[in-house]
N, CA, C and O atoms as a GROMACS GRO file, in nm:
protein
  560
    1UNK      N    1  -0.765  -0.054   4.813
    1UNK     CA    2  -0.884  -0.053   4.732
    1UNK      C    3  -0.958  -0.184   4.746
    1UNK      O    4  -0.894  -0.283   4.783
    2UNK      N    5  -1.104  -0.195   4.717
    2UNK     CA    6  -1.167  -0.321   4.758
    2UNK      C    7  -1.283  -0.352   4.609
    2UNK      O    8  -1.339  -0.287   4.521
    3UNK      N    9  -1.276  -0.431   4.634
    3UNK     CA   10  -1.399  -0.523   4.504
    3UNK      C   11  -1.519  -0.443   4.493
    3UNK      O   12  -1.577  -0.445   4.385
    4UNK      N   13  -1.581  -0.348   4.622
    4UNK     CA   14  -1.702  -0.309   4.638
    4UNK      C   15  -1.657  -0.158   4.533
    4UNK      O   16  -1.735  -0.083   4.474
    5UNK      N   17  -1.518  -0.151   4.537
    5UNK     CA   18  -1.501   0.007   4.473
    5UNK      C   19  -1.522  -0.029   4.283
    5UNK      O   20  -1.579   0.026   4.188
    6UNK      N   21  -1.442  -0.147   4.304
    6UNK     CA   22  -1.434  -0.206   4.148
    6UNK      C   23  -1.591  -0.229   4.079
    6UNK      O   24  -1.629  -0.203   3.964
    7UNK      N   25  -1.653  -0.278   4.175
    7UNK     CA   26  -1.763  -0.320   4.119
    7UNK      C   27  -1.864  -0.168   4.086
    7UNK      O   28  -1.952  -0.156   4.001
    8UNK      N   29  -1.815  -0.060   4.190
    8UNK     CA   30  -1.898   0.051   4.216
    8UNK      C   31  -1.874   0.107   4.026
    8UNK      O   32  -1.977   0.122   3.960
    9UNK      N   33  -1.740   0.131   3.962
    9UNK     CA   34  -1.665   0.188   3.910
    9UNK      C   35  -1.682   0.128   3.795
    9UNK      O   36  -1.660   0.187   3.689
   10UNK      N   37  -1.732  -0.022   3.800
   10UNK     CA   38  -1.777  -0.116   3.632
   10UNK      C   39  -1.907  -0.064   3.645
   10UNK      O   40  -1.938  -0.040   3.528
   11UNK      N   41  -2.011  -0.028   3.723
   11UNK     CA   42  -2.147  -0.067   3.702
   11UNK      C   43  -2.216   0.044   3.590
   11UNK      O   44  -2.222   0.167   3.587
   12UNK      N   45  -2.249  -0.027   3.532
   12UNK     CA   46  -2.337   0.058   3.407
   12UNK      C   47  -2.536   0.051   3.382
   12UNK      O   48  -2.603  -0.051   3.366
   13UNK      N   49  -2.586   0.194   3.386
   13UNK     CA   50  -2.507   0.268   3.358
   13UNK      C   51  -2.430   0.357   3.451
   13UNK      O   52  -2.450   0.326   3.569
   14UNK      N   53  -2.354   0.451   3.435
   14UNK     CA   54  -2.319   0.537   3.533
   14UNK      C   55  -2.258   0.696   3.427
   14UNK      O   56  -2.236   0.699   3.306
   15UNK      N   57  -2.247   0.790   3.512
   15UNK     CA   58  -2.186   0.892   3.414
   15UNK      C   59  -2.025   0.870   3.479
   15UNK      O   60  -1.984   0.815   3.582
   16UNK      N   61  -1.979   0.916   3.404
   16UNK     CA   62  -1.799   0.964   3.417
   16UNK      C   63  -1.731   1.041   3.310
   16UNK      O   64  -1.775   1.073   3.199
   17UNK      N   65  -1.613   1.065   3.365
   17UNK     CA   66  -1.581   1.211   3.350
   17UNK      C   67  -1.398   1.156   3.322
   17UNK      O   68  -1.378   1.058   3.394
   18UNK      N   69  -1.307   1.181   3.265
   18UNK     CA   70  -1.187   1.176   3.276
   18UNK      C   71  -1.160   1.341   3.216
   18UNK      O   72  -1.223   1.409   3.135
   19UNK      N   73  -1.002   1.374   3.318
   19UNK     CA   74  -1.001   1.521   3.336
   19UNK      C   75  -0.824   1.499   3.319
   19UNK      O   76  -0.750   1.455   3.408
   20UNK      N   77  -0.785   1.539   3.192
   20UNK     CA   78  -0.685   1.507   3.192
   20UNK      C   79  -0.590   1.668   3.157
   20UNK      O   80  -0.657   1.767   3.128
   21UNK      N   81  -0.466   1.678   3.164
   21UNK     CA   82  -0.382   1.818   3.142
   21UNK      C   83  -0.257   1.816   3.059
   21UNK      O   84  -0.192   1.711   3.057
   22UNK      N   85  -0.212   1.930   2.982
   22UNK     CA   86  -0.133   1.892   2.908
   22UNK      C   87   0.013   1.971   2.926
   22UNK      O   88   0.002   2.060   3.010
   23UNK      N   89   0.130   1.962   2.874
   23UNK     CA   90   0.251   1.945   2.983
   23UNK      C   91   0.255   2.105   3.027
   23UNK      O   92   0.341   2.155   3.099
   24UNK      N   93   0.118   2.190   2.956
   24UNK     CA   94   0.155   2.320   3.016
   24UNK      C   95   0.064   2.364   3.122
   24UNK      O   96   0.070   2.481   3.160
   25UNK      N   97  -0.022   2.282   3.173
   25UNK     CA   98  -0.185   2.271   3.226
   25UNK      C   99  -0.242   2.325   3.184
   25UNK      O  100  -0.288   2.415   3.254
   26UNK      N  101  -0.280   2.320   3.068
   26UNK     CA  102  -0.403   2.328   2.995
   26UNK      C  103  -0.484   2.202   3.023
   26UNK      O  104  -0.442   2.101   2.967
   27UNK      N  105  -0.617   2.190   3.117
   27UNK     CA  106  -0.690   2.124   3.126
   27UNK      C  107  -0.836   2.093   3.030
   27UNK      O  108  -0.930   2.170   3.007
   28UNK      N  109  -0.814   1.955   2.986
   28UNK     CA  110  -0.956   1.924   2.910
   28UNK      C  111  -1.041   1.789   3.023
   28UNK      O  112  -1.000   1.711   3.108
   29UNK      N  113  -1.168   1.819   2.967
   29UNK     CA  114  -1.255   1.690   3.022
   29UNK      C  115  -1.346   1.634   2.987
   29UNK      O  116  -1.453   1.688   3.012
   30UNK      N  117  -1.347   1.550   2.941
   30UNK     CA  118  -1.408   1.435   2.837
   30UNK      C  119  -1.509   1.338   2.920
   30UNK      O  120  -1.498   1.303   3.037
   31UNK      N  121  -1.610   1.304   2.826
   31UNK     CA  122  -1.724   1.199   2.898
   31UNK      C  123  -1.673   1.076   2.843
   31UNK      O  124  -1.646   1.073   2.723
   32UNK      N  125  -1.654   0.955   2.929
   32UNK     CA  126  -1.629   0.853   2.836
   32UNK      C  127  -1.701   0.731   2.907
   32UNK      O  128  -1.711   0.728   3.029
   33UNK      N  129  -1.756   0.617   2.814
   33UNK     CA  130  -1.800   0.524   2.862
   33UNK      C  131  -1.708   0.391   2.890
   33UNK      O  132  -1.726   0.308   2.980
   34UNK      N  133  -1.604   0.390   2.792
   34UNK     CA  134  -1.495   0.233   2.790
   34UNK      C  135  -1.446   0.212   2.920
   34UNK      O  136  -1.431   0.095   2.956
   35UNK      N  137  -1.420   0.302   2.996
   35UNK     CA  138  -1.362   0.250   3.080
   35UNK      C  139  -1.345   0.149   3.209
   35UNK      O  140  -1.416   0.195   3.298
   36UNK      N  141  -1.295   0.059   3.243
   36UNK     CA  142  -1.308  -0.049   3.355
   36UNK      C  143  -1.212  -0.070   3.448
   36UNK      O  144  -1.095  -0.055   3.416
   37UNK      N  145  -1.232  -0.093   3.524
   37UNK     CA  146  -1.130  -0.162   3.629
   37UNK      C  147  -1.087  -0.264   3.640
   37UNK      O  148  -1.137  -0.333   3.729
   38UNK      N  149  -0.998  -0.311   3.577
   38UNK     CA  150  -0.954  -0.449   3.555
   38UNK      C  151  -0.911  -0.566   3.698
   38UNK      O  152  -0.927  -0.684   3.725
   39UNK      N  153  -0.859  -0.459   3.750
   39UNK     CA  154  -0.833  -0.541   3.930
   39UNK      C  155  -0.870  -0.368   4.022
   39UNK      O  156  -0.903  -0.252   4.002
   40UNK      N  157  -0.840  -0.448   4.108
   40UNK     CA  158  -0.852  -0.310   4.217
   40UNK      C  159  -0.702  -0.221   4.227
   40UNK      O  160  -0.658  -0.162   4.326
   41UNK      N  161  -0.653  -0.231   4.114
   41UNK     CA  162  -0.532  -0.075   4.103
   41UNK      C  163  -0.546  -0.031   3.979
   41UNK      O  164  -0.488   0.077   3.964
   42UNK      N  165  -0.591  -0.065   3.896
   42UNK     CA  166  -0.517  -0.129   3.755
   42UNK      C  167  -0.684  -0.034   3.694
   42UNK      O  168  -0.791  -0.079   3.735
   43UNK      N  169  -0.684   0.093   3.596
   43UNK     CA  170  -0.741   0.102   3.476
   43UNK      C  171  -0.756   0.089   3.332
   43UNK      O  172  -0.670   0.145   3.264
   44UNK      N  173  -0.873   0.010   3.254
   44UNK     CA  174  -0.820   0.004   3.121
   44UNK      C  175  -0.935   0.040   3.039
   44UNK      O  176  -1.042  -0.019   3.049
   45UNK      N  177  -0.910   0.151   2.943
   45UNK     CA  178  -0.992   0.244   2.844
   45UNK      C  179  -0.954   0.227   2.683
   45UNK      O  180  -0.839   0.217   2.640
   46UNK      N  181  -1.052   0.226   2.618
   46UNK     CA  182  -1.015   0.253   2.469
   46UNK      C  183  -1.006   0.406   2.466
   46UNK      O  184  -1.032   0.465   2.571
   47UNK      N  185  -0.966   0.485   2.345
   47UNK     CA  186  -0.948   0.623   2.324
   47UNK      C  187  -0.903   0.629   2.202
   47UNK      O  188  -0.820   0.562   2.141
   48UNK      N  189  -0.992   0.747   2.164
   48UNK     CA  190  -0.983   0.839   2.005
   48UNK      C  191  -0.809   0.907   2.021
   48UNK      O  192  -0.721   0.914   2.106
   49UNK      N  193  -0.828   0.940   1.902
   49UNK     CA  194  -0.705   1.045   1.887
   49UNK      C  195  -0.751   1.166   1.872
   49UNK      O  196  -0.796   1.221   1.771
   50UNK      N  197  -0.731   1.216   2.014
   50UNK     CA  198  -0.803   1.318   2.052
   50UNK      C  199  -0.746   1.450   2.142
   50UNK      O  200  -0.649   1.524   2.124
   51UNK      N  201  -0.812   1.447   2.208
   51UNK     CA  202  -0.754   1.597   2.272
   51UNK      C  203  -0.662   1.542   2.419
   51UNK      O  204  -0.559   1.571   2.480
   52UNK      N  205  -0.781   1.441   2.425
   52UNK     CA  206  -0.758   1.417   2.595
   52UNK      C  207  -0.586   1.260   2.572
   52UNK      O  208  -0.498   1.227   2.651
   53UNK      N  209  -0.614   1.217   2.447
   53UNK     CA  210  -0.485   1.158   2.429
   53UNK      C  211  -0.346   1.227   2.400
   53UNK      O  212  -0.236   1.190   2.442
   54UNK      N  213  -0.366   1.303   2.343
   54UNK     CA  214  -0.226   1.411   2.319
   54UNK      C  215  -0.230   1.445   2.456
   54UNK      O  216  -0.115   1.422   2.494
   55UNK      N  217  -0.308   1.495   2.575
   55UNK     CA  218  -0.246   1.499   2.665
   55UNK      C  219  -0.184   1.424   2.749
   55UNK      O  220  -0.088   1.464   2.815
   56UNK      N  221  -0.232   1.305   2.757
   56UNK     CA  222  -0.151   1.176   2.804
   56UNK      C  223  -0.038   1.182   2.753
   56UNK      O  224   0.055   1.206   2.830
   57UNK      N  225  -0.012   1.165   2.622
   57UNK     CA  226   0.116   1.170   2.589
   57UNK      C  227   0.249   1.266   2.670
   57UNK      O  228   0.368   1.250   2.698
   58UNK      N  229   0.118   1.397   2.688
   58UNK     CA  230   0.203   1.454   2.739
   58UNK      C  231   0.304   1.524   2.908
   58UNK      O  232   0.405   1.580   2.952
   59UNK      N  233   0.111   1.432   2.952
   59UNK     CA  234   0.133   1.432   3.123
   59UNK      C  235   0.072   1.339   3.103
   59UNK      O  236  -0.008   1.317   3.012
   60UNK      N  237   0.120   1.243   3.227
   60UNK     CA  238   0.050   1.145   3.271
   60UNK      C  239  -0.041   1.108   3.338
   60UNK      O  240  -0.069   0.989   3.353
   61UNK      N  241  -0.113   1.219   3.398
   61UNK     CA  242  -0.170   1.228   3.541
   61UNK      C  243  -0.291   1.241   3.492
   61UNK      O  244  -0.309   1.286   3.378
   62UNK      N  245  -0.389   1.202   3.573
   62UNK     CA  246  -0.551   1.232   3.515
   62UNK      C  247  -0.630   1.198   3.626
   62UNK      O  248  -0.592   1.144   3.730
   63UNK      N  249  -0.739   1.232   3.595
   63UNK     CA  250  -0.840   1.210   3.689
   63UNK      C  251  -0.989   1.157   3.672
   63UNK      O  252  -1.069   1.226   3.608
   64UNK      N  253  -1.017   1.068   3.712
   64UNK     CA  254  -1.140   1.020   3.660
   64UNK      C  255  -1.248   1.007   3.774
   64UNK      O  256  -1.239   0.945   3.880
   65UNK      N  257  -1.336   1.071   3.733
   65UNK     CA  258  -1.507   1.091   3.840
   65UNK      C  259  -1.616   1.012   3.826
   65UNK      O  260  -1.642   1.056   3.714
   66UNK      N  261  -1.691   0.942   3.842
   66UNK     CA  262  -1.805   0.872   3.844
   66UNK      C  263  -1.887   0.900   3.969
   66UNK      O  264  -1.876   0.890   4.091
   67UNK      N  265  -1.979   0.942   3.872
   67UNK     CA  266  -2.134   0.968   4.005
   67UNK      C  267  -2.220   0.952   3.916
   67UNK      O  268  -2.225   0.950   3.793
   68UNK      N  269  -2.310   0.939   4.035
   68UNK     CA  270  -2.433   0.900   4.008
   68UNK      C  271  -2.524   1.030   4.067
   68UNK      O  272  -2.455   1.078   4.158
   69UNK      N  273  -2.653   1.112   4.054
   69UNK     CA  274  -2.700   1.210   4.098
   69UNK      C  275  -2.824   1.173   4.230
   69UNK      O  276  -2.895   1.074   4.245
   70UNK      N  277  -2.811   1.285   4.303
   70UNK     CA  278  -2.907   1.239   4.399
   70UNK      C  279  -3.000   1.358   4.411
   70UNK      O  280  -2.993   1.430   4.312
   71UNK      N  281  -3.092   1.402   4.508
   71UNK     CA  282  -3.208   1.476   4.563
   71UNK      C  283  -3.115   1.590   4.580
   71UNK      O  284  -3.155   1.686   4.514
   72UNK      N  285  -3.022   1.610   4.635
   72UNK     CA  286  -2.960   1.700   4.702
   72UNK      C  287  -2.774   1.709   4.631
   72UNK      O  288  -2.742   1.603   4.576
   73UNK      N  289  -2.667   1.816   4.631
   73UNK     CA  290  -2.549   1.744   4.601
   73UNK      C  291  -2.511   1.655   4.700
   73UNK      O  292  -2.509   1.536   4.670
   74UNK      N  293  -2.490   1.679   4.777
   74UNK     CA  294  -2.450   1.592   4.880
   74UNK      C  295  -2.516   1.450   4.952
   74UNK      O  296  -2.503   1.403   5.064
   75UNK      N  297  -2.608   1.397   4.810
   75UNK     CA  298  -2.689   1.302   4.851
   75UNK      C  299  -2.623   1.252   4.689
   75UNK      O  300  -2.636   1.134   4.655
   76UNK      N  301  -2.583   1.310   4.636
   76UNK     CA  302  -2.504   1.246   4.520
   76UNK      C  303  -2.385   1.088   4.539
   76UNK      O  304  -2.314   1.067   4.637
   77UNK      N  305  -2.392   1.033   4.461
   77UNK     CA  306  -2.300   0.919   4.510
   77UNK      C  307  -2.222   0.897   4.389
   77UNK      O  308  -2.262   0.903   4.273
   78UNK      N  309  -2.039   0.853   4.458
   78UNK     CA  310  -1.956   0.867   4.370
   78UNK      C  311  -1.847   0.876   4.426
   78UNK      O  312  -1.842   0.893   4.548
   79UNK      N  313  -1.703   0.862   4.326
   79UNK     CA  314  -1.615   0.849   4.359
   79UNK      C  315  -1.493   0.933   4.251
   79UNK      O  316  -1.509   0.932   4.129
   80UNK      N  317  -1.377   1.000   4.316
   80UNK     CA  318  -1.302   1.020   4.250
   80UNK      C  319  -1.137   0.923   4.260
   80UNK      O  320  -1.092   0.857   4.353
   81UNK      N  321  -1.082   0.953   4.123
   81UNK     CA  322  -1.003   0.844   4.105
   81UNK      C  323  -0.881   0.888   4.069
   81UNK      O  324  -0.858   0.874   3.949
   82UNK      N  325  -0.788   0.940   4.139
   82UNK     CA  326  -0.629   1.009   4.063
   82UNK      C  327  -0.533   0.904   4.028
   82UNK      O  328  -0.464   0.830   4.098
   83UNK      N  329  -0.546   0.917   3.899
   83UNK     CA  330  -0.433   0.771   3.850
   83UNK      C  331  -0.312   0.878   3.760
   83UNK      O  332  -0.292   0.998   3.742
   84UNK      N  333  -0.247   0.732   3.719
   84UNK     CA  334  -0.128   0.758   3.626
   84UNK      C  335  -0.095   0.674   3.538
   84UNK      O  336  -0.074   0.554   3.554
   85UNK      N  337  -0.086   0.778   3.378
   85UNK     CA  338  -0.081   0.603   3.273
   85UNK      C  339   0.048   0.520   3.287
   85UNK      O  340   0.160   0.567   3.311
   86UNK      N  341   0.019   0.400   3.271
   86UNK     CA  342   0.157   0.296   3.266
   86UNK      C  343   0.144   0.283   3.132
   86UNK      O  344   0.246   0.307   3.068
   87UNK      N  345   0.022   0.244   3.054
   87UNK     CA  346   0.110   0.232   2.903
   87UNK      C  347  -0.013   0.246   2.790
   87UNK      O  348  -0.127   0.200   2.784
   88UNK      N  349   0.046   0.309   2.728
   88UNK     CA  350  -0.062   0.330   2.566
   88UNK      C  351  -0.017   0.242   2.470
   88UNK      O  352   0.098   0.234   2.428
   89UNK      N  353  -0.101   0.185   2.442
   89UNK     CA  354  -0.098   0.098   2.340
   89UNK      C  355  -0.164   0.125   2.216
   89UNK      O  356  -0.283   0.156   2.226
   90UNK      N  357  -0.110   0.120   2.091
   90UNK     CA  358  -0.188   0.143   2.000
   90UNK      C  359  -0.194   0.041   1.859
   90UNK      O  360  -0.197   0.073   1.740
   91UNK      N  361  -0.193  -0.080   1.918
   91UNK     CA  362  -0.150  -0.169   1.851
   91UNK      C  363  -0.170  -0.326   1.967
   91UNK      O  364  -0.206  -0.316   2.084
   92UNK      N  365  -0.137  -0.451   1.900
   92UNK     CA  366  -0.130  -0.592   2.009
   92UNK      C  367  -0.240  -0.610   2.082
   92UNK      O  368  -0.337  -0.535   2.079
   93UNK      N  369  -0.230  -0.713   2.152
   93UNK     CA  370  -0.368  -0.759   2.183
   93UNK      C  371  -0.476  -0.710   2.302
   93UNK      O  372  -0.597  -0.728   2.318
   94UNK      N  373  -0.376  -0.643   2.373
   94UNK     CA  374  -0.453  -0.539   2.441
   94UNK      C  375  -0.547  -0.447   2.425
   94UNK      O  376  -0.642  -0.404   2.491
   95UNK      N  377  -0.491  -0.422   2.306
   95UNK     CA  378  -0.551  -0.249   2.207
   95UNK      C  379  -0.649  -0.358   2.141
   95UNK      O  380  -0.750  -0.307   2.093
   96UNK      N  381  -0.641  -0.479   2.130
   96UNK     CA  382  -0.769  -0.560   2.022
   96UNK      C  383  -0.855  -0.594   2.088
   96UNK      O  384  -0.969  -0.583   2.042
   97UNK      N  385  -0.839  -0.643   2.210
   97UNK     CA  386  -0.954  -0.694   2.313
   97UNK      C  387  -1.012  -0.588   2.342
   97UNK      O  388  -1.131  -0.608   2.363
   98UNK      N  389  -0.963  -0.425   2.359
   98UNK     CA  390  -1.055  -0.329   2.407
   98UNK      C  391  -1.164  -0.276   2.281
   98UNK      O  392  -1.283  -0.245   2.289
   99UNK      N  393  -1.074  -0.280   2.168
   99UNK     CA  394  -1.164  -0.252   2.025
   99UNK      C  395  -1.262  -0.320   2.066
   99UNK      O  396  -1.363  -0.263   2.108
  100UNK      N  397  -1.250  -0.491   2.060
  100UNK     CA  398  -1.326  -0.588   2.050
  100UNK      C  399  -1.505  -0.545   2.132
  100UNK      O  400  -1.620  -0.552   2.089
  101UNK      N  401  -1.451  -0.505   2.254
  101UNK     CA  402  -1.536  -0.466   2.380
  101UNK      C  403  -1.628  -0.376   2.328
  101UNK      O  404  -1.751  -0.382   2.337
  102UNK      N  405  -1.576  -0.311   2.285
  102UNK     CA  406  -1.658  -0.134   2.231
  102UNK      C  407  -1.700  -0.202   2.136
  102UNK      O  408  -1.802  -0.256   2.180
  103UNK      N  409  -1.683  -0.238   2.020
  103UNK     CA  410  -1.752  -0.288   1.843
  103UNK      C  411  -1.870  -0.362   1.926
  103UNK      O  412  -1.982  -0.310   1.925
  104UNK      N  413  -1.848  -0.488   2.003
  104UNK     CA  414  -1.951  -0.498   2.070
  104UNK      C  415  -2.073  -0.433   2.130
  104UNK      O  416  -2.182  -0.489   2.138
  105UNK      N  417  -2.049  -0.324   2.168
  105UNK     CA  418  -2.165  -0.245   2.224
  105UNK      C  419  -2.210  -0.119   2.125
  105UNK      O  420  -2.319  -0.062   2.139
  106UNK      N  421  -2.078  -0.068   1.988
  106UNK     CA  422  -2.126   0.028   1.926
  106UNK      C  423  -2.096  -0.016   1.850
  106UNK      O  424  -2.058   0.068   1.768
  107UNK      N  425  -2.074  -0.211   1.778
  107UNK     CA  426  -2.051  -0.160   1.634
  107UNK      C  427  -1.924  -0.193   1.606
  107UNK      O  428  -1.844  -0.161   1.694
  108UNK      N  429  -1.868  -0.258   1.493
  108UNK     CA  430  -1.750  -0.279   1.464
  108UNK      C  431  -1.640  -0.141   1.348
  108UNK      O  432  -1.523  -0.102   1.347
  109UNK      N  433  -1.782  -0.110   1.260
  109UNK     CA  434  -1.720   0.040   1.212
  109UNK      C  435  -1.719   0.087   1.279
  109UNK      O  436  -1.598   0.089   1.303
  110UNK      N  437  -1.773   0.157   1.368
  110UNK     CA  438  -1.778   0.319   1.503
  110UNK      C  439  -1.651   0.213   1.576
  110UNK      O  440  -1.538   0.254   1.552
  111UNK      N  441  -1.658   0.116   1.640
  111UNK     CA  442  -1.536   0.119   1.719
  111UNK      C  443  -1.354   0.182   1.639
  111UNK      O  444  -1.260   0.252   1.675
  112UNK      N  445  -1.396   0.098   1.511
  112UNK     CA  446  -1.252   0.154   1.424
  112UNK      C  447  -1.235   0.267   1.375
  112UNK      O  448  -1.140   0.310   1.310
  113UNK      N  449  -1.328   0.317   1.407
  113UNK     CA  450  -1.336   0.521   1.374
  113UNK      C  451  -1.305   0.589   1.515
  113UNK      O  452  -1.226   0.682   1.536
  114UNK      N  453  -1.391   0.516   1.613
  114UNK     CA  454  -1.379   0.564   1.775
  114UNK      C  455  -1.237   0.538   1.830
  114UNK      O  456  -1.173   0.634   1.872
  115UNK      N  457  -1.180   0.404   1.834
  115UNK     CA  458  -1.076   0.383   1.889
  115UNK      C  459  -0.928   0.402   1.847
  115UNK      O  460  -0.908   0.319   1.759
  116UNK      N  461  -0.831   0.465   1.867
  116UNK     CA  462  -0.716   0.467   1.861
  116UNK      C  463  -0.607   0.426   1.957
  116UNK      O  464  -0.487   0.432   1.929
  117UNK      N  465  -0.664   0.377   2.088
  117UNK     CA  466  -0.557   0.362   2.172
  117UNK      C  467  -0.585   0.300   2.260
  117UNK      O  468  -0.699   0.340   2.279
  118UNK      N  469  -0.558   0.192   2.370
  118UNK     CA  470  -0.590   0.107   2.484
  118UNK      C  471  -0.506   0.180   2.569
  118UNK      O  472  -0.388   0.184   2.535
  119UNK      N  473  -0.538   0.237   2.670
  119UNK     CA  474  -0.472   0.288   2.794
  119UNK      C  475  -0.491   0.241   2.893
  119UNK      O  476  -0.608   0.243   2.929
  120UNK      N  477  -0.414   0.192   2.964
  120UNK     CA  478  -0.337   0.135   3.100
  120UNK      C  479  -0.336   0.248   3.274
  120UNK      O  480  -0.238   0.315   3.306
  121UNK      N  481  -0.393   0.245   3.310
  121UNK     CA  482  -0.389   0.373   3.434
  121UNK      C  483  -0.353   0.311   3.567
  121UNK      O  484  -0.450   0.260   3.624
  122UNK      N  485  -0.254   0.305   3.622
  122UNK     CA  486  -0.264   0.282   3.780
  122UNK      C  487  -0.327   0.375   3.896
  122UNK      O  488  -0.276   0.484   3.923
  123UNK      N  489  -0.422   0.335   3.952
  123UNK     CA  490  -0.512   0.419   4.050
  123UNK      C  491  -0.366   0.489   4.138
  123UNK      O  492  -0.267   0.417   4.127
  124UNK      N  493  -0.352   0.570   4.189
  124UNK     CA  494  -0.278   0.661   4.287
  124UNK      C  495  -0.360   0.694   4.426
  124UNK      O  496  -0.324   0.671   4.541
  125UNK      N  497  -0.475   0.751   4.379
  125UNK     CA  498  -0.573   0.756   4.529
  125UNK      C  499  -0.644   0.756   4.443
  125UNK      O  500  -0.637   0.760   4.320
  126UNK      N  501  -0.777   0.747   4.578
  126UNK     CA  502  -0.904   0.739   4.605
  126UNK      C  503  -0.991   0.808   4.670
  126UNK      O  504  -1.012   0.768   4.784
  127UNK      N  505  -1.080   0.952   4.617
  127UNK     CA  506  -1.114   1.015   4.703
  127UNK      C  507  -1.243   0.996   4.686
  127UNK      O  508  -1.272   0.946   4.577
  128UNK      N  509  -1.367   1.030   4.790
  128UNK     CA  510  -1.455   1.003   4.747
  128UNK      C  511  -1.588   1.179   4.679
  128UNK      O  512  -1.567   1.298   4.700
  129UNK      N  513  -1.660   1.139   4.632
  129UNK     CA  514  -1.731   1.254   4.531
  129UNK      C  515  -1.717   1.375   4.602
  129UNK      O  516  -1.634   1.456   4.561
  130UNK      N  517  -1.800   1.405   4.725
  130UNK     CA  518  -1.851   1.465   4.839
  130UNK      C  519  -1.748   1.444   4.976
  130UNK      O  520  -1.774   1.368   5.069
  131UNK      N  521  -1.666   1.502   4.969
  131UNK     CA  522  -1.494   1.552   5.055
  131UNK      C  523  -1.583   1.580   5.221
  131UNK      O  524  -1.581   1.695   5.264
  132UNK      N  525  -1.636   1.498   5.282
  132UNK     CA  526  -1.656   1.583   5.394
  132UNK      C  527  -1.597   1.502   5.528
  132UNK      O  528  -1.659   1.506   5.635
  133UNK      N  529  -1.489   1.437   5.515
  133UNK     CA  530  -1.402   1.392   5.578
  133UNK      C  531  -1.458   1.215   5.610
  133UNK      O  532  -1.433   1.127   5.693
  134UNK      N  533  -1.535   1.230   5.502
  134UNK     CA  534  -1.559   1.052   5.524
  134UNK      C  535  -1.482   0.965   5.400
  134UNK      O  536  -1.439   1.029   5.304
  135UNK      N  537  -1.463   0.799   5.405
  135UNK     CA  538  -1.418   0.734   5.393
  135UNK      C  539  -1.473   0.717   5.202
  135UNK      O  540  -1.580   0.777   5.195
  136UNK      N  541  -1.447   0.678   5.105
  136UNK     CA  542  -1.567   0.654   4.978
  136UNK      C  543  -1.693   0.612   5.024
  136UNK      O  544  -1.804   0.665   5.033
  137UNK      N  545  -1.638   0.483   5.056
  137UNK     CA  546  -1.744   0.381   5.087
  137UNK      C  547  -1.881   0.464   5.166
  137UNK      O  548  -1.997   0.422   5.165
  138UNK      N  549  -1.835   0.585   5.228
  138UNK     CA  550  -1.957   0.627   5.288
  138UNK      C  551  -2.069   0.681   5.222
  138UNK      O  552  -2.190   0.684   5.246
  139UNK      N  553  -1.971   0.736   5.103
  139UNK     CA  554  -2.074   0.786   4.954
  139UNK      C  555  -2.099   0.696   4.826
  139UNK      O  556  -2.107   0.735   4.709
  140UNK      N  557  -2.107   0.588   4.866
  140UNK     CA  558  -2.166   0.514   4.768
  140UNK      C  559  -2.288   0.420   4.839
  140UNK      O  560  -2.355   0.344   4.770
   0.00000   0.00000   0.00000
């Protein structure tokens, strides 16, 4: 993974998508804005107590999309992201610095109504939006 993906994956605004399943695959998919790339493996999100967290709990696996729209689909730019959580936190200073982040941009009540959890994701692969046997980097 490279800085150009990290930077692709912080830049705001952007839409995204996390697509997460639960231990029977029942799939949900949620719009969310918290999320960042802390290094180039490494994801870190605030999260409600919600639909898409009970499934974490219950599989680990998820998937997260970011694009941007273009003229055409395939003029769309974007990237997909198959990770796996390393750790939920719901509590310590991890889970406070991400509150912190969000109250910042929505607010210190809405963050403590919004947030319940700091999640931890290690990237697994990297595919990019538009599968047509090119590299990400070619679609961004």
């Amino acid at each position: 993974m490279t800085k150009e993906l990290m930077d692709y994956f912080n830049k705001q605004p952007r839409l995204g998508c996390l697509s997460t399943a639960d231990e029977n695959g029942k799939v949900n998919a949620a719009y969310f804005g918290s999320p960042r790339m802390i290094d180039e493996k490494t994801i870190l999100m605030g999260i409600g107590k919600n639909r898409t967290l009970a499934n974490l709990y219950e599989n680990p696996h998820a998937a997260f999309i970011v694009f941007e729209p273009g003229n055409m689909p395939t003029d769309w730019k974007g990237v997909r992201l198959y990770v796996k959580v390393k750790e939920i936190d719901t509590s310590g200073p991890q889970y406070q610095a991400v509150k912190a982040a969000i109250a910042e941009k929505v607010g210190k009540e809405m963050a403590d109504r919004m947030i319940h959890a700091a999640v931890v994701f290690g990237i697994e692969e990297v595919r990019p939006l538009v599968d047509m046997g090119q590299g990400w980097e070619k679609s961004i």
